[in-house]
C-alpha positions, 0 to 999 in steps of 0.5 A: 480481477480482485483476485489478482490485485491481492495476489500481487499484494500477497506476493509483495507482502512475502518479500522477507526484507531487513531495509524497513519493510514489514513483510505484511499487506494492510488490508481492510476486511474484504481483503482489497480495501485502498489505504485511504480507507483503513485510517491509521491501521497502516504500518510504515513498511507495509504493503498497501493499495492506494489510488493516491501514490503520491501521498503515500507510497515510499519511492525507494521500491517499485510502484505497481499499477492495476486495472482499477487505477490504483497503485500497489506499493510500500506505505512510507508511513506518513501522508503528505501535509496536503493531503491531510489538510485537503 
């Protein structure tokens, strides 16, 4: 199931796009960590996992679910006010 979570974020990552996205996945070291966990290593643009869309995820593109409960999506490059604040 891992495999298949990077592979959609693989995919959506190749996407060559000139509207803002980066083209890139953010990733932690083992290659499927959720961007609650990377800090600020995330770039606007790029793809990203998140159990939290809501707060992260930029709404012009498509949002894909997994098994695990979590969203794939284009990180908007900024977290909600409440989310930083809770």
């Amino acid at each position: 199931m891992k495999r298949s979570i990077l592979l959609s974020i693989t995919l959506l990552s190749l996407t060559a796009c000139s509207d803002g996205q980066t083209g890139k996945a953010c990733l932690g070291e083992d290659n499927y960590t959720l961007v609650e966990g990377l800090g600020d290593q995330c770039k606007a643009g790029d793809a990203i996992a998140t159990k939290y869309p809501s707060y992260f995820c930029d709404f012009n593109y498509a949002v894909a679910y997994s098994d695990y409960n979590a969203a794939m999506c284009i990180y908007s490059g900024k977290k909600k006010v409440e989310r930083i604040e809770g």
